[in-house]
VMD Tcl script that builds the backbone (N, CA, C; Angstrom):
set m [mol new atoms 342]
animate dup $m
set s [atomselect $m all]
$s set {name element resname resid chain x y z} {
  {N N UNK 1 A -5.737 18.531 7.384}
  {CA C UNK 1 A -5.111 17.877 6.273}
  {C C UNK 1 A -4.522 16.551 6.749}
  {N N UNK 2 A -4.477 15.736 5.708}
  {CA C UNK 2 A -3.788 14.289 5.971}
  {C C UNK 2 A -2.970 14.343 5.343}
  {N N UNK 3 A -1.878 13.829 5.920}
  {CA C UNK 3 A -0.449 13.297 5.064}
  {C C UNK 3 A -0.279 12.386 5.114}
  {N N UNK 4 A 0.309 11.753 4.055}
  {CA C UNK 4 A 0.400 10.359 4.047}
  {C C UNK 4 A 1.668 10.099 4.861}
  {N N UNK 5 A 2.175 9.173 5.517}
  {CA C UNK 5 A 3.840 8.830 5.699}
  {C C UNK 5 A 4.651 8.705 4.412}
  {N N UNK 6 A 6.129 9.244 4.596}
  {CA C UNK 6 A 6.589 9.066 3.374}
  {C C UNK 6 A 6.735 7.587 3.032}
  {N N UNK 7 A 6.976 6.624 3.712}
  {CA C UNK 7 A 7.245 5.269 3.480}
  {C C UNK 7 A 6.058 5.345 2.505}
  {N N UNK 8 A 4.748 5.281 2.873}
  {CA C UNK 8 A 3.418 5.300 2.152}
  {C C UNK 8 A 2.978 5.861 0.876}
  {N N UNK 9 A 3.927 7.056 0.488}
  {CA C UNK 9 A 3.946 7.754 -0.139}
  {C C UNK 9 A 4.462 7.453 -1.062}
  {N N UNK 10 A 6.218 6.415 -0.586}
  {CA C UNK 10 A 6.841 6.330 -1.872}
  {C C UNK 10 A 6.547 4.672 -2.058}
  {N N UNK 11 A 5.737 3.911 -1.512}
  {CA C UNK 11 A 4.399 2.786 -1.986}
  {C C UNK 11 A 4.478 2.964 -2.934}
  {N N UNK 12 A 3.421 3.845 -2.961}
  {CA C UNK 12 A 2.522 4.565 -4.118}
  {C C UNK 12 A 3.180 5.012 -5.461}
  {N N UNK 13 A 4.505 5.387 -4.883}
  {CA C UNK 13 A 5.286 5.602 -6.034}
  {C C UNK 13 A 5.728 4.186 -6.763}
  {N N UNK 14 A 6.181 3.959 -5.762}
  {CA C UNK 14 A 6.389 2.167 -6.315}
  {C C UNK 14 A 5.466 1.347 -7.126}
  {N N UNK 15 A 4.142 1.641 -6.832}
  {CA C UNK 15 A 2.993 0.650 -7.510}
  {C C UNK 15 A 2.769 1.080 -8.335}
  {N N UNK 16 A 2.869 2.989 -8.671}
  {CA C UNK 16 A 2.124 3.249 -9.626}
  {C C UNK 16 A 3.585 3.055 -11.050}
  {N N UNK 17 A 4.811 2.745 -10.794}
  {CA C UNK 17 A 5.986 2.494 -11.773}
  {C C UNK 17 A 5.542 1.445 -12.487}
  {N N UNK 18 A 5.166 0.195 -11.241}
  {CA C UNK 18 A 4.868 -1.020 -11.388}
  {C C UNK 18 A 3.809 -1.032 -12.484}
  {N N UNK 19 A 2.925 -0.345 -12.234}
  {CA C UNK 19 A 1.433 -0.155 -13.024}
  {C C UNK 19 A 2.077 0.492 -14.455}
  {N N UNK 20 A 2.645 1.243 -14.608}
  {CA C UNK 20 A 3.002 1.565 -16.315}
  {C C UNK 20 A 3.742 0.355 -17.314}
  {N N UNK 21 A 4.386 -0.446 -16.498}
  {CA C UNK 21 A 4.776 -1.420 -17.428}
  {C C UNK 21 A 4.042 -3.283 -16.668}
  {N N UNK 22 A 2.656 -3.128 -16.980}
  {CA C UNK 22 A 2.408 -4.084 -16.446}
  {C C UNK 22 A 2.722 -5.783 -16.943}
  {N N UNK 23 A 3.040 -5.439 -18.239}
  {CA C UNK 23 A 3.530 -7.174 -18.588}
  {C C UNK 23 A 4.995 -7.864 -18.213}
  {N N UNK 24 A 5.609 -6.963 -17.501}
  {CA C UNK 24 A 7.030 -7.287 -16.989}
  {C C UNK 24 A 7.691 -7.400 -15.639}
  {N N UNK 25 A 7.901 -8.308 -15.377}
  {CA C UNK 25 A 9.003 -8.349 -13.834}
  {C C UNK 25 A 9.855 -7.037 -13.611}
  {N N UNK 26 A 10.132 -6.760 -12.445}
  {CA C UNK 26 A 10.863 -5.813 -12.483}
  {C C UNK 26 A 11.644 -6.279 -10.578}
  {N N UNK 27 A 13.349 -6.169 -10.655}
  {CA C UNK 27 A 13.765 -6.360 -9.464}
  {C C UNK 27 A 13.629 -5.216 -8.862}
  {N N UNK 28 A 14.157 -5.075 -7.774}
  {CA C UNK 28 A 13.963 -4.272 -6.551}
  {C C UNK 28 A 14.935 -3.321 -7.210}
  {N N UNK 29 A 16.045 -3.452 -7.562}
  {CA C UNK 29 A 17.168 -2.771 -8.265}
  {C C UNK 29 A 17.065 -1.983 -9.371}
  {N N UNK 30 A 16.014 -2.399 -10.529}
  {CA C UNK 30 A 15.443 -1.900 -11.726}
  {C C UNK 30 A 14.215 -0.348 -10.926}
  {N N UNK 31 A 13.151 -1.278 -10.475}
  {CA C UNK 31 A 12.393 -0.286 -9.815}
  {C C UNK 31 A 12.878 1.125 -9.112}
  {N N UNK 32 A 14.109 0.772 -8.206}
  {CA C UNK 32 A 14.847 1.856 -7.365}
  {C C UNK 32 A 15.245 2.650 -8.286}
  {N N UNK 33 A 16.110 2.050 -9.269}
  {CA C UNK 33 A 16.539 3.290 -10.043}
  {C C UNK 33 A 15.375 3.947 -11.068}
  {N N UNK 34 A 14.473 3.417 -11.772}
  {CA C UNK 34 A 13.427 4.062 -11.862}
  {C C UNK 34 A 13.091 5.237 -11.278}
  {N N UNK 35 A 12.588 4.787 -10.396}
  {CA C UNK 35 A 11.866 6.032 -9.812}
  {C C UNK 35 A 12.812 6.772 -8.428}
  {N N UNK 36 A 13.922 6.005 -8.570}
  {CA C UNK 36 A 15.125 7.283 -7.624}
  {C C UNK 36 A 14.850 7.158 -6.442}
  {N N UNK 37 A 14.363 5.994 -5.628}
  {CA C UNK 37 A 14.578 5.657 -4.411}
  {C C UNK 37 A 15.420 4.986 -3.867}
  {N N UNK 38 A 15.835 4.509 -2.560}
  {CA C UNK 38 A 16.973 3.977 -1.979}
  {C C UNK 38 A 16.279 2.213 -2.449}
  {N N UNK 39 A 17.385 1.648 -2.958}
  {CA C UNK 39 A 17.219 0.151 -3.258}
  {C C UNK 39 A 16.360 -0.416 -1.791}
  {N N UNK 40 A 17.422 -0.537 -0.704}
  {CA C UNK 40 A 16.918 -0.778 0.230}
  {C C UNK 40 A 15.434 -0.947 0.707}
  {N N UNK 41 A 14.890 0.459 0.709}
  {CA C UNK 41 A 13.340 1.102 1.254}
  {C C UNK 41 A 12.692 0.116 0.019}
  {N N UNK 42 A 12.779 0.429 -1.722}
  {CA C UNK 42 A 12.079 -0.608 -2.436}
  {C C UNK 42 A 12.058 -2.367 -2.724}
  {N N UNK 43 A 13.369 -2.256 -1.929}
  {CA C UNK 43 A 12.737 -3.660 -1.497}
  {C C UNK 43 A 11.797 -4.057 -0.574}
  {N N UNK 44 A 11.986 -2.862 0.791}
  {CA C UNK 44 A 11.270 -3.213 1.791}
  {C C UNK 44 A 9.398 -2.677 1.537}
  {N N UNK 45 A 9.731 -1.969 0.663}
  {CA C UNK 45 A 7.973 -1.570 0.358}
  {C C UNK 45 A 7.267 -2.886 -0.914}
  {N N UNK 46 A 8.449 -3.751 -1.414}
  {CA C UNK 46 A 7.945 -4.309 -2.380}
  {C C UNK 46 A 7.469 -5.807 -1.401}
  {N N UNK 47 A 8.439 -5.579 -0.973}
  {CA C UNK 47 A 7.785 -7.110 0.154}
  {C C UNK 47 A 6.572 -6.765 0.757}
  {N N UNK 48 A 6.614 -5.753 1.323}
  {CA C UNK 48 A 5.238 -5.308 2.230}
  {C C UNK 48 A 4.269 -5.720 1.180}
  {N N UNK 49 A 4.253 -4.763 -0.254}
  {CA C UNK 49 A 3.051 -4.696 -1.364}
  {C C UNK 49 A 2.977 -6.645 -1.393}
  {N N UNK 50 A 3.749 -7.447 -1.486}
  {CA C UNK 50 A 3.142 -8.872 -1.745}
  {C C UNK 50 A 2.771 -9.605 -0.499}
  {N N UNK 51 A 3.231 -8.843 0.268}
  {CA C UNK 51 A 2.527 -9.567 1.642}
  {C C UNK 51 A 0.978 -8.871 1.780}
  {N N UNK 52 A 0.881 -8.179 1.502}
  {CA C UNK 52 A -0.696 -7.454 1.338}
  {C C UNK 52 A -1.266 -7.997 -0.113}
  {N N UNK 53 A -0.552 -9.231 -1.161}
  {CA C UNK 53 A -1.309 -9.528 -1.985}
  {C C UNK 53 A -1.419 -8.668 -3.380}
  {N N UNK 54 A -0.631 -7.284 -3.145}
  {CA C UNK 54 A -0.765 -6.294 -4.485}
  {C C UNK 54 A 0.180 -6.815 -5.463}
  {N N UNK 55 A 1.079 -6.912 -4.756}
  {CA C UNK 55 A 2.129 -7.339 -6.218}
  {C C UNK 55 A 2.555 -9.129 -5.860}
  {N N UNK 56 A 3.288 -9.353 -6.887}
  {CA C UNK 56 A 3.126 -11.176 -6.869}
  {C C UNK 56 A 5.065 -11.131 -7.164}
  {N N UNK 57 A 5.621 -11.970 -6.650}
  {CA C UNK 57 A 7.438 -12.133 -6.793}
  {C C UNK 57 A 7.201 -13.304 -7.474}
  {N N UNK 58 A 8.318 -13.332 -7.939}
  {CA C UNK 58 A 8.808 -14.415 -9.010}
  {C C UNK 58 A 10.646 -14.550 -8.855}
  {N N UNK 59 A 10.945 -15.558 -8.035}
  {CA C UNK 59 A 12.310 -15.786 -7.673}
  {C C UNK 59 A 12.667 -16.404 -9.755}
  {N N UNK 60 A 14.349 -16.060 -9.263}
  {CA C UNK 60 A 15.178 -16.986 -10.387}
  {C C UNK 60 A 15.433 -15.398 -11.691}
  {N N UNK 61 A 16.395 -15.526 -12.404}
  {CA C UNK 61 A 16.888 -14.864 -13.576}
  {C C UNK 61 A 16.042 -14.179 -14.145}
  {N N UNK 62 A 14.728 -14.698 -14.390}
  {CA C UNK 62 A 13.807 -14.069 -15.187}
  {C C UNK 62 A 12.705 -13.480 -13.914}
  {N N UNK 63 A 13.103 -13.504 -12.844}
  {CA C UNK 63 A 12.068 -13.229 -11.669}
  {C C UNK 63 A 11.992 -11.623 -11.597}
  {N N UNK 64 A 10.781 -10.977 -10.891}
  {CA C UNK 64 A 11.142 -9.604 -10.196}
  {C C UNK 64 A 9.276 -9.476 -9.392}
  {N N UNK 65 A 9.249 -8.624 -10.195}
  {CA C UNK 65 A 7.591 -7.920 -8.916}
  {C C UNK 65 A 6.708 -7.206 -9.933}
  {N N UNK 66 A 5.206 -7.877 -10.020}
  {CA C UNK 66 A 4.448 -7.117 -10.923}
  {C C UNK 66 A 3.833 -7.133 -9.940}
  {N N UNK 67 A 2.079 -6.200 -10.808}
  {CA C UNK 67 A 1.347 -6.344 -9.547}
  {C C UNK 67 A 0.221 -7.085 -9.819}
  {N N UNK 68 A -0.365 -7.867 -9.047}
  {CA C UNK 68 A -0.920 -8.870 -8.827}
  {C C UNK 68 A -2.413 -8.852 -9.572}
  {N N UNK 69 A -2.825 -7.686 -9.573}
  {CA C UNK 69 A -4.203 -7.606 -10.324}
  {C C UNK 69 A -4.391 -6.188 -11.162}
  {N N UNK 70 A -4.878 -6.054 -12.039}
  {CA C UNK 70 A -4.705 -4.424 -13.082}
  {C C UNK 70 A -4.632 -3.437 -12.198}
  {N N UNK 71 A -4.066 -1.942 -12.784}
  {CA C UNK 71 A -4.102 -1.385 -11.667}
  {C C UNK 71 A -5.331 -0.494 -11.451}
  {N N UNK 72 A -6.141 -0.426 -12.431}
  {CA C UNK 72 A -7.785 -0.241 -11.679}
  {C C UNK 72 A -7.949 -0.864 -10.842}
  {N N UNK 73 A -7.957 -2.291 -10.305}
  {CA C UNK 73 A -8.528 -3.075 -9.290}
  {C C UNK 73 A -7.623 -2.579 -7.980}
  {N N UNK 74 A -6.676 -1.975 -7.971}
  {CA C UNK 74 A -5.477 -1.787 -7.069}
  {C C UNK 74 A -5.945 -0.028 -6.473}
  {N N UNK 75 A -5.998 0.159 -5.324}
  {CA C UNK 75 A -6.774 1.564 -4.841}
  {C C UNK 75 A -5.356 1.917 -4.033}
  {N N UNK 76 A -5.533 3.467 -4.170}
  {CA C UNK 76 A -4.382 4.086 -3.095}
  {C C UNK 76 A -4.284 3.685 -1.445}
  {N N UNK 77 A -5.724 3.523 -1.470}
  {CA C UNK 77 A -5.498 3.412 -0.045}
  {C C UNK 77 A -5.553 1.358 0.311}
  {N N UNK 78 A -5.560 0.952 -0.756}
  {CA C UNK 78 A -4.732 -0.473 -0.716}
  {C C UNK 78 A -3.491 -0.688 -0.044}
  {N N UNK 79 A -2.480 0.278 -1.048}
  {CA C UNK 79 A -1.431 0.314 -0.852}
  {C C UNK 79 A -0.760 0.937 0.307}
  {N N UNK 80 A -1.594 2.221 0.807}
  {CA C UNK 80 A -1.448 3.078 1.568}
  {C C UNK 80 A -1.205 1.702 3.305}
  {N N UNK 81 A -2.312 1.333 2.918}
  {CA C UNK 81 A -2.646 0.197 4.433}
  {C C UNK 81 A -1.577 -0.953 4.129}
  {N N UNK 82 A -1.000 -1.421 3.130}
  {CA C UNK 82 A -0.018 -2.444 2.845}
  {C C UNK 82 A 1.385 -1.532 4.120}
  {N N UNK 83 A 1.355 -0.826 3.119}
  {CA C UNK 83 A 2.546 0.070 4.679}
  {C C UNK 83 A 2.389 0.633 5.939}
  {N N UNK 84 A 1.282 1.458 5.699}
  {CA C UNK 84 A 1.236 2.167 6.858}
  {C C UNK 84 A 0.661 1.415 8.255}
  {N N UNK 85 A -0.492 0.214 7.271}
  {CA C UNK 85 A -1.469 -0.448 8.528}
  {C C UNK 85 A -3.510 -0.065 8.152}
  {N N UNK 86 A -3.757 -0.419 8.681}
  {CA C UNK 86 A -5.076 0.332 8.907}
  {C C UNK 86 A -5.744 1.364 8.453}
  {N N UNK 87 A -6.181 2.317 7.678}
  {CA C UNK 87 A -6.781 3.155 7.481}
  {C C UNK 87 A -8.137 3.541 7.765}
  {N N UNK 88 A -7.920 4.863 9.181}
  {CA C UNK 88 A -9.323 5.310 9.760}
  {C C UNK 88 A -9.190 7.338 9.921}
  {N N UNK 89 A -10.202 7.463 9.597}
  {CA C UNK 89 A -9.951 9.099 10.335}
  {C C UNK 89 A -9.876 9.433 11.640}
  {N N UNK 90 A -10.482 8.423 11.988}
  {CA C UNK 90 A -10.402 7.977 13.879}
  {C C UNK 90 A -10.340 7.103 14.204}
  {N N UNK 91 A -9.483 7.322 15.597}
  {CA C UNK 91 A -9.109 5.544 16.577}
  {C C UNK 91 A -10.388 4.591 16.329}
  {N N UNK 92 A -11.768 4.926 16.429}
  {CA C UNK 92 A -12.804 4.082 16.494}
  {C C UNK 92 A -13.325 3.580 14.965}
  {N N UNK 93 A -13.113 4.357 14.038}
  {CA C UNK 93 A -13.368 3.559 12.730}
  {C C UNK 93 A -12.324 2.684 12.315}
  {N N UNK 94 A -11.338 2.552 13.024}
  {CA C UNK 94 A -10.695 1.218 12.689}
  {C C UNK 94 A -10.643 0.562 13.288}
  {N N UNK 95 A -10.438 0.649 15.303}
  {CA C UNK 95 A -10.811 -0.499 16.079}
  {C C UNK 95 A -12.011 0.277 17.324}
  {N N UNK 96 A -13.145 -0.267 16.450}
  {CA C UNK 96 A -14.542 -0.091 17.550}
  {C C UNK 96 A -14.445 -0.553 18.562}
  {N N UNK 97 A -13.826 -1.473 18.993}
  {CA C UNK 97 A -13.706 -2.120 20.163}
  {C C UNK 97 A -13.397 -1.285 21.452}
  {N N UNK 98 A -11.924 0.057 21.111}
  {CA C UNK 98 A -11.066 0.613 21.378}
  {C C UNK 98 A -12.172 1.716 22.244}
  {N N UNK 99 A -13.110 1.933 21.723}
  {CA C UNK 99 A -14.081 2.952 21.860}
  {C C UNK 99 A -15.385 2.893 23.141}
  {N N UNK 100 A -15.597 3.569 24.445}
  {CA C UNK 100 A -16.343 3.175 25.365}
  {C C UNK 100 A -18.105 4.303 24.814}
  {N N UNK 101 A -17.538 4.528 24.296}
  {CA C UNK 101 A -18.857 5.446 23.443}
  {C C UNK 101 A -19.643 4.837 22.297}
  {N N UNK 102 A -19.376 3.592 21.797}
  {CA C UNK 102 A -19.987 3.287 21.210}
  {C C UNK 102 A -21.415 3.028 20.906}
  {N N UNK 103 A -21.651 2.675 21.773}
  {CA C UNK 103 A -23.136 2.215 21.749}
  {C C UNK 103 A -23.821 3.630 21.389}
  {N N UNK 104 A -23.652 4.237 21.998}
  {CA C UNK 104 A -24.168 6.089 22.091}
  {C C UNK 104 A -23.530 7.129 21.086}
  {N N UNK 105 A -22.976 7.090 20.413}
  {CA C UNK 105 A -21.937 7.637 19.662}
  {C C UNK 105 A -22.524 8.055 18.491}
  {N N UNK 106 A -23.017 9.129 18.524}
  {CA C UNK 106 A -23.802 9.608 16.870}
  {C C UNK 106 A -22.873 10.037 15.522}
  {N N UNK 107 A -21.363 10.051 15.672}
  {CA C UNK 107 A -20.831 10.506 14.738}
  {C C UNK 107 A -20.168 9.054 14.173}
  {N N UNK 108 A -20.188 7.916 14.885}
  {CA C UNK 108 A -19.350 7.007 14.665}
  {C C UNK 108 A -19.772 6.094 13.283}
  {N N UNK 109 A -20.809 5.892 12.705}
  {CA C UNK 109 A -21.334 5.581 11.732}
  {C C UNK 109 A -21.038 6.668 10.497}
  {N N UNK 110 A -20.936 7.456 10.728}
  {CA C UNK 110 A -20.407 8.666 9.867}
  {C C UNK 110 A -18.919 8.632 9.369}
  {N N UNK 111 A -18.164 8.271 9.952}
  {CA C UNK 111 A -16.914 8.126 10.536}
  {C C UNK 111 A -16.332 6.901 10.142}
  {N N UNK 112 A -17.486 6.369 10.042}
  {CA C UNK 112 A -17.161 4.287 9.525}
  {C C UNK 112 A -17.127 4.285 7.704}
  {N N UNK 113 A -18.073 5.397 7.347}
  {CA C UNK 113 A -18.650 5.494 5.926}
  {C C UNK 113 A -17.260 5.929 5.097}
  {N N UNK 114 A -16.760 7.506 6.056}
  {CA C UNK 114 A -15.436 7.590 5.159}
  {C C UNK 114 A -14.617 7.044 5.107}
}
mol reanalyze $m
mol bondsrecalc $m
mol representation Tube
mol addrep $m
């Protein structure tokens, strides 16, 4: 089984809030209490989400955090890699390099697909 990290987890929670009211800003402060996380952590997952391009900020009175493109176009494991990093089932489907088996490696193409 995979688990996600909770940081990753409550992303997800974050984007998918974001995603029900998509024509509106929302601060870090609005969002937290929403969905009952520590202000803090949703700020720090909301910065991550626009540094990965998912959601877009808007400084000033009328400012807060939507997300950047519908949320069909927006995938879990978008968001998942906005926090966590990388997403592989193994060290070598995310850095091949890392891997001295490559060349020879019959599962690694398999492995690249999921």
């Amino acid at each position: 089984m995979i688990i996600l990290s909770k940081l990753a987890d409550y992303g997800v929670i974050v984007a998918t809030h974001l995603a029900t009211h998509p024509e509106r800003r929302e601060n870090a402060a609005a969002v937290a209490m929403a969905t009952r996380l520590p202000q803090a952590t949703v700020a720090k997952l909301l910065k991550a989400l626009a540094h990965a391009g998912l959601v877009t900020a808007t400084r000033g009175s009328a400012g807060g955090y939507r997300l950047a493109r519908s949320a069909g176009a927006i995938s879990v494991a978008e968001v998942v890699a906005a926090i966590d990093g990388d997403i592989g089932m193994t060290q070598c489907s995310v850095h091949v390099e890392d891997c001295e088996r490559t060349t020879y490696c019959p599962t690694r193409p398999h492995w690249a697909a999921i």
